[in-house]
DSSP file (Angstrom, degrees, kcal/mol; ACC not computed):
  #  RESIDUE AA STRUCTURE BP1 BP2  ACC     N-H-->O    O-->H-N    N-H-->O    O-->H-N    TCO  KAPPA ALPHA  PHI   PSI    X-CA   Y-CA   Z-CA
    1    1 A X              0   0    0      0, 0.0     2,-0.5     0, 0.0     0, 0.0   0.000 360.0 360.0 360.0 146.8   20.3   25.6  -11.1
    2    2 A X        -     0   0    0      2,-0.2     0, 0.0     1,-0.1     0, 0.0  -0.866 360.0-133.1-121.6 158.8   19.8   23.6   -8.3
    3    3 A X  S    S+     0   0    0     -2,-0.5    -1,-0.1     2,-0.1     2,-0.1   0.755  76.3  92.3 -33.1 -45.1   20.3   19.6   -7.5
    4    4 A X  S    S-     0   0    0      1,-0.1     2,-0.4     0, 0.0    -2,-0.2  -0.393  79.5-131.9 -78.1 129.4   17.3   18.8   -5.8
    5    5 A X        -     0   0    0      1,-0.1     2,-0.2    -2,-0.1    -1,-0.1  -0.572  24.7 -90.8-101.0 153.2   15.3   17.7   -8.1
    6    6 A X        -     0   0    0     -2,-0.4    -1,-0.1     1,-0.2     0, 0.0  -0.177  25.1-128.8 -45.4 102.3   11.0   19.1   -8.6
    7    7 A X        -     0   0    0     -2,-0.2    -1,-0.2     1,-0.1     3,-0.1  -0.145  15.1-156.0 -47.3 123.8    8.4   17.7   -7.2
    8    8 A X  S    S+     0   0    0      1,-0.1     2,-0.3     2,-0.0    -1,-0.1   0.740  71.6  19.9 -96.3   0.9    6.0   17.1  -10.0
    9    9 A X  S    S-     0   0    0      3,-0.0    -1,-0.1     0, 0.0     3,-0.0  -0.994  78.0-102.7-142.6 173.3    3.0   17.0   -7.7
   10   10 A X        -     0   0    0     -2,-0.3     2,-0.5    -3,-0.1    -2,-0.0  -0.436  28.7-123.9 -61.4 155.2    1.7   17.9   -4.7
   11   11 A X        -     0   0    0      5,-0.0    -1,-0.1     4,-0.0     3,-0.1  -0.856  39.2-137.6 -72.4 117.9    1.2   15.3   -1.6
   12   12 A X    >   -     0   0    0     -2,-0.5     3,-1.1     1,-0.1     4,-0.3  -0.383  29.2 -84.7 -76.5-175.5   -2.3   16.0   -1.3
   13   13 A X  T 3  S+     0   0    0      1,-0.2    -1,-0.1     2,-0.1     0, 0.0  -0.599 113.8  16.2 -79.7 136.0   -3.5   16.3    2.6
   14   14 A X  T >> S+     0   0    0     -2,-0.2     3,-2.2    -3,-0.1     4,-1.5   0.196  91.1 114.6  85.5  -1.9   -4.3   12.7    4.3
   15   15 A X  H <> S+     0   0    0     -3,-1.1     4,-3.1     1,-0.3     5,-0.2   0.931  70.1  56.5 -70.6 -29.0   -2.5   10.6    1.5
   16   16 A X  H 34 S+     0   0    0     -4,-0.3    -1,-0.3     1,-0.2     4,-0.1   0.457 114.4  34.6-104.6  34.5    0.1    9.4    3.7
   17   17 A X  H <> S+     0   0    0     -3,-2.2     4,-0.5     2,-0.1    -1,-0.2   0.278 114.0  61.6-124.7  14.3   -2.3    7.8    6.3
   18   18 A X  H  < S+     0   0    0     -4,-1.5     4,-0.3     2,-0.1    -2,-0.2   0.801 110.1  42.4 -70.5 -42.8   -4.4    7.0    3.3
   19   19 A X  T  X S+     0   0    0     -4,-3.1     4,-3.0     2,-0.2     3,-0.3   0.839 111.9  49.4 -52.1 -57.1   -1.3    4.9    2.1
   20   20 A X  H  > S+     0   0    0     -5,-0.2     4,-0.8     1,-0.2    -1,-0.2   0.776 111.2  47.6 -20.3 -63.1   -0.4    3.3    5.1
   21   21 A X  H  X S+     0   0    0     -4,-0.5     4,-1.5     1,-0.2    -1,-0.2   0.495 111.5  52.7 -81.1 -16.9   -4.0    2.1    5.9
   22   22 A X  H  > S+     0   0    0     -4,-0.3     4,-1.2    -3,-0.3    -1,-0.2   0.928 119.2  38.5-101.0 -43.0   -4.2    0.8    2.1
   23   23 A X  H  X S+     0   0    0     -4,-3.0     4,-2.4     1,-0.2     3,-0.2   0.931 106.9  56.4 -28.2 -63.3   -0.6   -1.3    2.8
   24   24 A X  H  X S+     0   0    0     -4,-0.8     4,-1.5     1,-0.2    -2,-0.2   0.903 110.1  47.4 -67.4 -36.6   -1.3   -2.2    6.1
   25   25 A X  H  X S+     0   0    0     -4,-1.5     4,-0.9     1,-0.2    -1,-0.2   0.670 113.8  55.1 -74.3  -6.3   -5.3   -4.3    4.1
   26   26 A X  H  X S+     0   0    0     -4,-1.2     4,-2.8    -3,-0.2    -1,-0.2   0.870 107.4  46.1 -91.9 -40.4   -2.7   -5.8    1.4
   27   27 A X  H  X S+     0   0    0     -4,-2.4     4,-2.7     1,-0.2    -2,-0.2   0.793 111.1  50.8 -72.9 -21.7   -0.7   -7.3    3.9
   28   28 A X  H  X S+     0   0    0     -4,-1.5     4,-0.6     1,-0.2    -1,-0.2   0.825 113.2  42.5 -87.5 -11.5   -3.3   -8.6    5.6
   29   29 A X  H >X S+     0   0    0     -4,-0.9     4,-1.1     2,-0.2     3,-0.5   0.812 104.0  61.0 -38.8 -46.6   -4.7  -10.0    3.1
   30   30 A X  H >X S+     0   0    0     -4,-2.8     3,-1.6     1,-0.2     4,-0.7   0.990 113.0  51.7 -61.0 -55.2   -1.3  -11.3    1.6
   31   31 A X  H 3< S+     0   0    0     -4,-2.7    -1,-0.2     1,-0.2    -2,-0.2   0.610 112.2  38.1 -55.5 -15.3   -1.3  -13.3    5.3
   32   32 A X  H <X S+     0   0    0     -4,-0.6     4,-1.4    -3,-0.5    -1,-0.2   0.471  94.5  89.7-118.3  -7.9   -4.2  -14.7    5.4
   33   33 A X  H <X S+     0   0    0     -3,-1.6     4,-0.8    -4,-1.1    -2,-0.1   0.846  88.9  50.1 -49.2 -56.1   -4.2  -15.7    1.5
   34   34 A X  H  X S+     0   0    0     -4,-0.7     4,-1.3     2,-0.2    -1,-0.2   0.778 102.5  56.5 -67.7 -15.8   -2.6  -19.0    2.1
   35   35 A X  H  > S+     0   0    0      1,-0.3     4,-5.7     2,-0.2     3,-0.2   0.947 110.6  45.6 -76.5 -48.2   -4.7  -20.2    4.7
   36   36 A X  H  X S+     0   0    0     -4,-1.4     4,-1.3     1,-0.3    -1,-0.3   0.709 107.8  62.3 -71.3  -8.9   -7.7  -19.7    2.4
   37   37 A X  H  < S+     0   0    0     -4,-0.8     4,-0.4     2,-0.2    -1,-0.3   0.839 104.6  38.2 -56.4 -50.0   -5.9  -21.2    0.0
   38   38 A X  H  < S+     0   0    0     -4,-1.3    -2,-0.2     1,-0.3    -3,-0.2   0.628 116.5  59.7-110.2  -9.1   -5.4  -24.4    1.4
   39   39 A X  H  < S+     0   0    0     -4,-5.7    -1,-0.3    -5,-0.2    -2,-0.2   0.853 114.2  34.7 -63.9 -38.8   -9.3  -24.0    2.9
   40   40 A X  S  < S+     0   0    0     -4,-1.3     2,-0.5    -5,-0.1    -2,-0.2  -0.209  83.3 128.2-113.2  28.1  -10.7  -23.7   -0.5
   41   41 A X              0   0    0     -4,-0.4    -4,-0.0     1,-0.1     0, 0.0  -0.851 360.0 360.0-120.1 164.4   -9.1  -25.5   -2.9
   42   42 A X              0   0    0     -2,-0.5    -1,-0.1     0, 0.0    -2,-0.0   0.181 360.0 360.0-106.1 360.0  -10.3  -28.0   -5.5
């Protein structure tokens, strides 16, 4: 038996510059959150 343990699925093709790009629109969002914040509030 060996150490390394099994992948249980494939990386399908494009996922990790699918990932990236989906990081990189949360963060800007998470940056730009407060500003609207403290445009829009009641």
């Amino acid at each position: 038996m060996s150490n390394t343990p099994a992948s249980l699925t494939t990386q399908l093709e494009g996922y990790s510059e699918w990932l990236a790009d989906l990081k990189g629109r949360i963060n800007n969002i998470q940056a730009t959150a407060p500003s609207w914040r403290k445009n829009h509030s009641d």
